[in-house]
C-alpha positions, 0 to 999 in steps of 0.5 A: 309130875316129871314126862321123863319119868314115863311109868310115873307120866302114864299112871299120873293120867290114868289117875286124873282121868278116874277122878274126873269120872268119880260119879261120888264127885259128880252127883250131886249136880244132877240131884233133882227137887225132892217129889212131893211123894216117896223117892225110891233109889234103884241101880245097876252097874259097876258104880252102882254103889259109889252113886247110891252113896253119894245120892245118900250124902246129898240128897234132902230128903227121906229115901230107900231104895236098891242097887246091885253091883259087881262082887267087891264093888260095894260101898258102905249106904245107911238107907239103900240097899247094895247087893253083890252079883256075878258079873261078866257071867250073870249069877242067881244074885242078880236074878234075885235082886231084879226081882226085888227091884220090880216088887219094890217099884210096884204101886208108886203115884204120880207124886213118886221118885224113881231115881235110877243108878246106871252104869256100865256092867248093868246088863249082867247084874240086873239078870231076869229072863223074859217068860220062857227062857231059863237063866241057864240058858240066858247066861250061856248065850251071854259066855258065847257073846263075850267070846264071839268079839262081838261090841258092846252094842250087839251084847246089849241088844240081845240082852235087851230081847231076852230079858224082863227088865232092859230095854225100858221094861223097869220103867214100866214097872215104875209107872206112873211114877216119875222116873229120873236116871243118872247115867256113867257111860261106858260105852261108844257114843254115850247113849243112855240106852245101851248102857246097862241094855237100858233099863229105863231107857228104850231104844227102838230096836226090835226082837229081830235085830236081836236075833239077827245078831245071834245068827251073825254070830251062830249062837243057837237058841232054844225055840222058847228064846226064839218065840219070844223074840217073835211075839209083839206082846213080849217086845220093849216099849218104844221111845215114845210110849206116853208112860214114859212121857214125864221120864228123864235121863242125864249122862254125868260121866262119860270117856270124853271127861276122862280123856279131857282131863288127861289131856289137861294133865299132860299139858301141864306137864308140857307135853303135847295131847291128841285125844284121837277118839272117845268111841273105838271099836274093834279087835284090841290086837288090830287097834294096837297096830293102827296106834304102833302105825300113828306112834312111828309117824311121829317119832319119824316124820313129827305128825300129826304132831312133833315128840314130846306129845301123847295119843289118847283113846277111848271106847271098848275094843274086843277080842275073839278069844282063840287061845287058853291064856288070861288076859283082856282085852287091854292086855291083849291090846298091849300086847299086839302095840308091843309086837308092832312097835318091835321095840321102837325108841322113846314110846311107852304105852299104858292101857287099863280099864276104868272099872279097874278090872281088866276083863276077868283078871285082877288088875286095871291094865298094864304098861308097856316100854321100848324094852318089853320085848327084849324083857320078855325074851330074857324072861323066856316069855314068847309074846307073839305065841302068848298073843296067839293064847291071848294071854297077855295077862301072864306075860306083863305079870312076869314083867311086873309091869300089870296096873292094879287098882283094885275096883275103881267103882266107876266106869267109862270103859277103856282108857289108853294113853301113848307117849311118845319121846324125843328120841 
């Protein structure tokens, strides 16, 4: 693997990355005994399938079970069930398979196994309103959610209220068997309980912090909505409710390992890494410019660290939508990094996300070099009116320069790495 190759470079990280956080190859050390009584298999997320497969080639043992994911994301199971749903925007496969995973935990005993799949993308497919509000309802305050530039975080909080199983209410459902759940992060900081809005795992948070983002955002609800953030009887368990006493939870993949293992990659390559941060947050476009800003101090002053080196980041950034263009938020980001480097020397970014799903388009992500400005305008492309469209996706696509992995079947958010060059 050759750094003065720098596309080759880039995708050879994206690459090390995604096979370190393949939870078909990471599963099986966190497979507990076999119970005494039945093990039940249920899931959610956009790797959802590929931990159910590999539960199925490891496990010692009689099982079934239930996992839903996203459209295309599935893999082939002989004895848990893989159903396909909509995702970003929850669809009726999702309600229908919520309601199915509720049925099949129902009359469990203490000597049962409740093995839990979660992973990013588990709150739109594991869709079941709570009493009172309608799915149509529940996925119109998802669409204005996604378009507000709200975090992950504030999205799965309400997720959480509005629903009949997030936030610790499927494993309520299981009681009183043991519940195991094996989680792939996503998001920020790794809490299991934000990942997928928690299914089986509590968070604390109340109806109130929900609402309280809808007015952040000036999201209206229905006065049905309304009540039932407001009734005690209707909130998720806390942490430390006893029925979820004997209840597990283990993080096997996680942004860190993804960046960790690009760093290993760059460094036998002989090129410096700085893994900046696992957890960034923010608009991508003012992301981009704090990168551009740290690319410019090495190639002009050799901090925080001399060329050859790489920058590496994780985590989730966001976009405001504003225009009528395709793209996410990793096109977007790519965009803005392109503007603000204003084609300076030796600097090649790539951006993509690990599910291999950019958003709503078709590819991971994309690349970007010192020429993509002088490239764009000999294509006629304007970039800096597409960025204001947010249509990123169009312009790397008239470059030829989109990553396209199909779906990855794992997901530990965004993955972006910068290079930079001896000029």
């Amino acid at each position: 693997m050759d750094a003065h190759d720098p596309r080759h470079f880039l995708t050879h990280l994206f690459e090390r990355a995604l096979a370190a956080v393949d939870p078909g190859k990471l599963i099986a050390h966190h497979l507990p005994p076999p119970p005494r009584g039945r093990t039940v298999v249920i899931g959610a997320g956009k790797a959802a399938a590929r931990m159910a497969e590999a539960v199925e080639q490891h496990w010692q043992g009689e099982l079934s079970g239930l996992v839903v994911t996203r459209y295309a994301h599935g893999a082939p199971t002989r004895h848990i069930e893989v159903v396909e749903a909509g995702h970003p925007v929850p669809d009726e496969a999702g309600v229908r398979a919520a309601t199915r995973m509720l049925e099949l935990v129902q009359g469990l005993t203490e000597d049962d196994l409740v093995l839990c799949l979660m992973s990013g993308g588990g709150s739109a497919l594991l869709s079941l309103p709570a009493p009172g509000v309608t799915p149509e309802e529940k996925r119109d305050i998802n669409r204005q959610l996604l378009r507000s530039g709200a975090p992950i975080g504030e999205m799965n909080c309400v997720r959480r209220h509005l629903s009949a199983v997030k936030g610790g209410r499927l494993a309520l459902a299981c009681y009183p068997a043991r519940v195991l759940t094996l989680v792939v992060s996503d998001v920020p900081g790794d809490d299991p309980a934000v990942v997928a809005s928690g299914p089986t795992v509590p968070d604390g948070s109340s109806g109130a912090d929900a609402l309280a983002i809808l007015q952040k955002y000036a999201i209206p609800i229905s006065d049905a909505a309304r009540a039932v953030l407001a009734d005690p009887a209707l909130a998720a368990p806390r942490p430390d409710d006893p029925r979820l006493a004997r209840n597990g939870t283990i993080v096997i993949a996680t942004a860190q390992g993804a960046l960790d293992a690009a760093a290993a990659a760059a460094r036998a390559a002989g090129v410096t890494p700085l893994v900046l941060s696992n957890s960034i947050e923010g608009e991508a476009r003012e992301v981009a410019i704090v990168h551009a800003a740290i690319a410019r101090q090495v190639v002009e002053h050799g901090q925080p660290l001399a060329a050859p080196c790489v920058v590496l980041s994780g985590g989730e950034t966001s976009v405001t939508v504003r225009g009528q263009g395709r793209g996410g938020r990793n096109a977007e980001f790519l965009l803005a990094l392109a503007i603000a480097l204003r084609g300076l020397p030796g600097v090649h970014a790539l951006a993509c996300d690990t599910d291999g799903i950019d958003g709503t388009e078709d590819n991971a992500g994309a690349l970007l070099g010192p020429d993509t400005l002088a490239r764009a305008a000999a294509a006629g492309r304007d970039p800096a009116a597409m960025l204001m469209d947010n249509d990123g996706y169009s312009l790397f696509s008239a470059l030829g320069d989109l990553v396209i992995t199909g779906p990855t079947r794992t997901n530990v958010n965004d993955f972006r790495a910068m290079l930079v060059q001896v000029s």
